[in-house]
Every structure is written in structure tokens, then in C-alpha cells.
C-alpha positions, 0 to 999 in steps of 0.5 A: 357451762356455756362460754360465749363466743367472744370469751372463747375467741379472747382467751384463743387470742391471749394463747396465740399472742403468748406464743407468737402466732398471731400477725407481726404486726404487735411484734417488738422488732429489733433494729439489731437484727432488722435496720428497717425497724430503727431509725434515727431519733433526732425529732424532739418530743412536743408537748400534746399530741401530734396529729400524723398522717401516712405521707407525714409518716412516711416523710419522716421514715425516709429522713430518719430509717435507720436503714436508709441513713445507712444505704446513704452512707455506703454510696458516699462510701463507694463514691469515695472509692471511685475517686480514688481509682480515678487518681492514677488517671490525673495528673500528680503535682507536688511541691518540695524544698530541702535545705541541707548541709553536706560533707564530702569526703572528695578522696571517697570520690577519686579526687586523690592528692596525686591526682590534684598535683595533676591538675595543679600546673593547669591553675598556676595562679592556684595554692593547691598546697591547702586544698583538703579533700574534706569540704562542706556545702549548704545546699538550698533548693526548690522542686515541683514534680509533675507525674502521670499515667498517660495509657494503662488499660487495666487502671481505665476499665476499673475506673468505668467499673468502679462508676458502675459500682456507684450506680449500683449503689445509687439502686441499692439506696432506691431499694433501700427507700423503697422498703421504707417506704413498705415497712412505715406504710405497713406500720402505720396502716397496722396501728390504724386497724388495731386503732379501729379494734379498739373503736370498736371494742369500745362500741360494744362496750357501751352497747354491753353496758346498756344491756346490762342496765337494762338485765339490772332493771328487769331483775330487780323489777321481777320481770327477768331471771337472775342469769340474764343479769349474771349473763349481761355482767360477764359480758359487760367484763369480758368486753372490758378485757377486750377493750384494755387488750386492744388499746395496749395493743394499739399503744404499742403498734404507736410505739413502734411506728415511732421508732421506725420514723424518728419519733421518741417512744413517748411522743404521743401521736393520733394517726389522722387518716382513716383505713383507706380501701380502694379497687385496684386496676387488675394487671396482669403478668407481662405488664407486671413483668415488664413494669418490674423490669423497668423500675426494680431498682435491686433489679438495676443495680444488680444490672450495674454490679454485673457491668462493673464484674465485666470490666474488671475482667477485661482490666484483668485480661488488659494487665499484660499490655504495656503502660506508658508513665511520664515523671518530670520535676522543674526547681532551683538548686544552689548553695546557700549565700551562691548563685541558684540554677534552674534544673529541671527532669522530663521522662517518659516511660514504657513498662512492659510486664514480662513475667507475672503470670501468677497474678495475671491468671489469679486476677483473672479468676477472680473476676471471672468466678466473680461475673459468673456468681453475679450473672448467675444472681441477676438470672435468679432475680429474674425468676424471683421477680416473677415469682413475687409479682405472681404472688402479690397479684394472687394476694391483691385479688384473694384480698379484695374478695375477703373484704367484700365477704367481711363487709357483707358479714358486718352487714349481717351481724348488725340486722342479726343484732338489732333483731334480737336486742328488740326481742329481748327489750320486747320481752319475747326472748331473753338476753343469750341471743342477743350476747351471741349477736354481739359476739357475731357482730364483733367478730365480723367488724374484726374480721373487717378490720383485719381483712382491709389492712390485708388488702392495703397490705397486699397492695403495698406489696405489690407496688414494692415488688412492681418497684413503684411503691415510693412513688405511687404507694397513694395511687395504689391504697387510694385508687386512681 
């Protein structure tokens, strides 16, 4: 028994789809594993269907990405942190009033009764008879204290470092922006092409419809033998599982782009741009090099991060040199119902460390160990930069001659196509070429669908790794 070529190539789909061999782009990902495939869902659901185009989209990722929205919040988290080092180099005011009765015992302090008896001839107009040495005061009074660090390397150069933690926070949210960016492009433009299968699947649909009419009618008429008309019916019903495989797949790309933009999984949504394909200018190495290093924000921050290690090490080497400190307090003070003075503390101070020489050399290794493990990850980077950027530029260029290969192809199949549907309405052949033209032509317009998401994938991809592709991701799908 003969199996067409279309019916051989859906069961090997099912297979590879069972056993997740085909692309990721059906997958069902998890934003527990993978932030960027979450977001968010704050945007409530319309009746009808919402019209959505890629910037919308993208618009939309970046308001609500669940993994943007996290990167937000660890820079505020970091800019938190960094006001918090600067207080030690700002002036420190509080304000404070106690009201309290006292007891004092005056014989506990020395004021013996001999030693009243002895002042008792300087105060003759003085009973000292009575005096107790056992008296109780209440006491009010009113403070303001002033202090401040007024020279102390250590805690100035974790300040300038703890600033340079907020840049590399700032690029670390860039970077985050970035993938989203890559992650709703490469989703949107994923359920573009599955939405061009299902175009397409239903094309032949109809087209398998009208052969079969036409086998039904011959048959019936004595022109055509009966395995033309059982040729035609399994065609038309492989084509019919094709179809249902294909929009499923499309529902659930939708779904999933979705989830990554903020959208509830039963909006309904129609994707309004069409596949874009568009020549990219070629680039080659050292310009992609140098564009890298200027824009790779993963690339500034762990620049930052290394300029925040070394000023902790320089704060770990300052930790021996003295610290200048200034306390003050100004208030009132009197016993209640009395007369109130005005009393007042200015002190400067000098620490010097003596001996702390674990902690200083502890300290000290850390920071050391911590700068070498960044300098040895920014060197890394680099290299991986130019592995990336040489990758994405073979991509871009394999992708682009696939897809002029794929369009050719289509070209091919639908002379081939036309040619044999006429020979088999002329009665010269039967209806078998004419079903092998059919799956020749499916395949190359999948093949074409498949290879234009590859390319704009592979552009994508390459803006990302060039840094630029939340800023010019339309330049590089749609051409200059």
C-alpha cells in the first residue's frame, strides 16, 4: 500500500510533537522555571476579539513581563541599599524628652552626717538639724543630639561603590527589557507563522475538496475508477486532520503569547502584522564587536559590578586609617516647677584601630576573591560575546539563503501543481500526481513559513546579542 507523502509527514510530526522534538515554539513553558514566559495579568479581558499588532505586543510585555517587573524591583531594592550606606555620611538629629522622679540617697554619694556638721557653721542661718540625706527631685528636660562621621574612607568608597551597584542594576533591568523584548517578538512572530500553516492548510483543504467533487463525479458518471474517488476522500481527510492539528496549534501559541504580555488566557486576540521578511545589511565582526561593546547592557553592568568590587577592596585596605566622629546635644534641663538651664555637649573624636587584624585581612580577602571572580567573568563575557555575535551573523546569513531556497520551491510546487490538476481535469492522468503535487506544494509553502520565522528569529537574535534589540527590533525584521 502506497501512503502519500503528506500523510507520512503528519504522522512524523505527531511522533516528534509526542516526544518533544519538534521547535519550542508549541512548548507550554513555565514561568516557575523561566520568568520571561509570565507576566503580570492585570489587563482585563474584552468582549470580541482584540486586534494586536508586534509593537502593541511588545508594548504590553514590557509593562507587564513578569520578569521585567522583577528586575524593577531589585533596582529599587539596590537603590534602597545605597541610601542606606550613605547615612553614616549625613548628619544624624534626633530629638528627645524624659520627665522622671529621682531618689538619692546623699549618704551613698559621701555626704555623711559628720560631714553636714562640717559645713553647718558656714550656713548659721541654716537648721541642719532636719536635713535628710534622702531627697526626691523631678526632673524635666529637652534634648536635640547632633552626630556625624565627618572623615572615614572605608564608609566613603562602599558609598561610591554601592552607587556603582545601582548602575549595574539599571543594566541588569536594560537586560532584562531586552529579553523581553526577544521572548514576546520571538512569540508573537511564532503564532504568526503557525497562523500561516493553518492559512494554508486550509487552502488545500478547499483545493482537496474540489478534487474530490470532481473524482465523485467522474466515478459516478463511469469516466474514473473507484480508487481515484478513494484516493481523493483520504486526501480530503488527511488534509482535514492537518487543518484541526494546525489551528490547535495556533490556539495555543496565542495562549501563550498571552501569558508573556499580561493578556488572560481567554482573550481572544487576531495578530494583525503579517510575517515581515526584509534583507539585512551584512555586518561584519569588528563592527559587530565594537557595537556589542558599546550597547551590551549585561556587558555595563557587569562593567559596574567590577567598579563596585574594586572600591570595596579599597574600603577593606582604608579600614586601618583613623575616623574622625563629632557628637553634640543642646536641651534644657531643671526640676519641675524650678528655674530650667540651658546645657549643652560638643565632642569631636578620633578612633584609631589598633589591633583588629583578623578582620581587617578577612575583609580584605573577600573583596579580593570577590573582584578576581568578576574580572575573571567580565574576561568571559567578552569571549562569549564574540562567540554569540559570530553565531548570530552565520545564522542571519544561512537563514536568508533558506528562505530564498524556500520561495523558489513554492514557486516550483505550484507550476508542478497547476500542470497536473489540468492533466487530470483533461483526463490524460489520473488523480495520484496531482495528490503528490499537493503534498509537494504543502510542504514547500511549510518549509517557507518555517524558514521566514527562522530568519526573523535569527535577526532578532542578532540584535539582542548586538544590545539594540529593544530599540531597533523593527529596523532589523523590516529592513532600513
Amino acid at each position: 500500500m502506497t501512503i502519500p507523502a503528506r500523510s507520512l509527514m503528519a504522522a512524523i510530526s505527531v511522533v516528534l510533537l509526542a516526544t518533544g522534538m519538534l521547535p519550542a515554539q508549541t512548548a507550554n513553558q513555565s514561568s516557575a522555571q523561566n520568568a520571561y514566559y509570565g507576566s503580570v495579568t492585570t489587563v482585563q479581558p474584552t468582549d470580541g476579539v482584540k486586534p494586536l499588532t508586534l509593537d502593541e505586543a511588545i508594548g504590553m510585555g514590557i509593562e507587564h513581563n513578569l520578569a521585567l517587573i522583577e528586575a524593577r524591583q531589585q533596582e529599587q531594592s539596590v537603590k534602597a541599599q545605597s541610601l542606606e550606606s550613605l547615612q553614616p555620611l549625613l548628619p544624624t538629629v534626633t530629638a528627645q524628652g524624659d520627665v522622671g522622679a529621682h531618689q538619692i540617697n546623699l549618704a551613698a554619694l559621701g555626704f555623711s552626717g559628720s560631714l553636714i556638721g562640717k559645713f553647718a557653721p558656714l550656713f548659721p542661718d541654716l537648721n541642719f538639724s532636719s536635713f535628710s540625706t534622702v531627697v526626691r527631685v523631678n526632673v524635666i528636660d529637652g534634648m536635640v543630639n547632633y552626630s556625624q562621621t565627618l572623615f572615614s574612607l572605608p564608609i566613603f568608597d562602599r558609598y561610591r561603590a554601592s552607587k556603582q551597584s545601582v548602575v549595574a542594576a539599571f543594566y541588569n533591568k536594560q537586560s532584562s527589557r531586552g529579553l523581553v523584548v526577544l521572548t514576546v517578538g520571538d512569540a508573537y512572530l511564532q503564532a504568526v507563522a503557525l497562523g500561516a500553516q493553518v492559512d494554508n492548510a486550509r487552502a488545500l483543504l478547499a483545493a482537496d475538496q474540489v478534487l474530490l467533487n470532481q473524482a465523485v463525479a467522474e466515478h459516478q458518471a463511469g469516466t474514473a475508477a473507484n480508487l481515484d474517488e478513494l484516493r481523493a476522500r483520504v486526501q480530503f481527510q488527511t488534509q482535514q486532520q492537518a487543518v484541526i492539528s494546525a489551528e490547535v496549534n495556533f490556539q495555543k501559541a496565542k495562549i501563550a503569547l498571552n501569558r508573556e504580555i499580561g493578556l488572560p488566557a481567554q482573550q481572544e486576540i487576531q495578530l494583525t502584522d503579517a510575517q515581515p521578511y526584509a534583507d539585512l545589511a551584512t555586518m561584519n565582526i569588528d563592527q559587530a564587536k565594537e557595537m556589542a561593546y558599546r550597547s551590551r547592557q549585561d556587558y555595563q553592568s557587569l562593567q559596574a559590578q567590577v567598579r563596585a568590587a574594586q572600591l570595596q577592596r579599597k574600603a577593606a585596605k582604608w579600614e586601618r586609617l583613623p575616623t574622625l566622629d563629632f557628637q553634640g546635644n543642646y536641651g534644657v534641663t531643671g526640676v519641675t516647677g524650678g528655674v530650667y538651664h540651658g546645657t549643652f555637649v560638643a565632642a569631636g573624636s578620633l578612633n584609631l584601630p589598633l589591633f583588629q587584624e583578623a578582620k581587617f585581612r578577612g575583609d580584605s580577602g573577600v573583596a579580593t576573591a570577590n573582584l578576581n571572580n568578576l574580572t575573571q567573568q567580565l574576561d568571559a563575557l567578552r569571549e562569549q560575546i564574540n562567540r554569540q555575535l559570530r553565531d548570530s551573523i552565520l545564522d542571519v546569513q544561512s537563514a536568508t539563503e533558506l528562505v530564498r531556497v524556500a520561495q523558489s520551491n513554492v514557486e516550483l510546487a505550484r507550476k508542478e501543481l497547476e500542470q497536473t490538476t489540468d492533466r487530470f481535469q483533461a483526463g490524460v492522468d489520473d488523480n495520484l500526481p496531482v495528490v503528490q503535487a499537493q503534498a509537494t506544494l504543502a510542504n514547500a509553502e511549510t518549509n517557507l513559513v518555517n524558514t521566514t520565522s527562522q530568519h526573523n528569529q535569527a535577526k532578532l537574535g542578532l540584535a539582542r546579542n548586538l544590545g539594540i534589540v529593544d530599540t531597533q527590533y523593527a529596523t532589523f525584521l523590516h529592513g532600513n
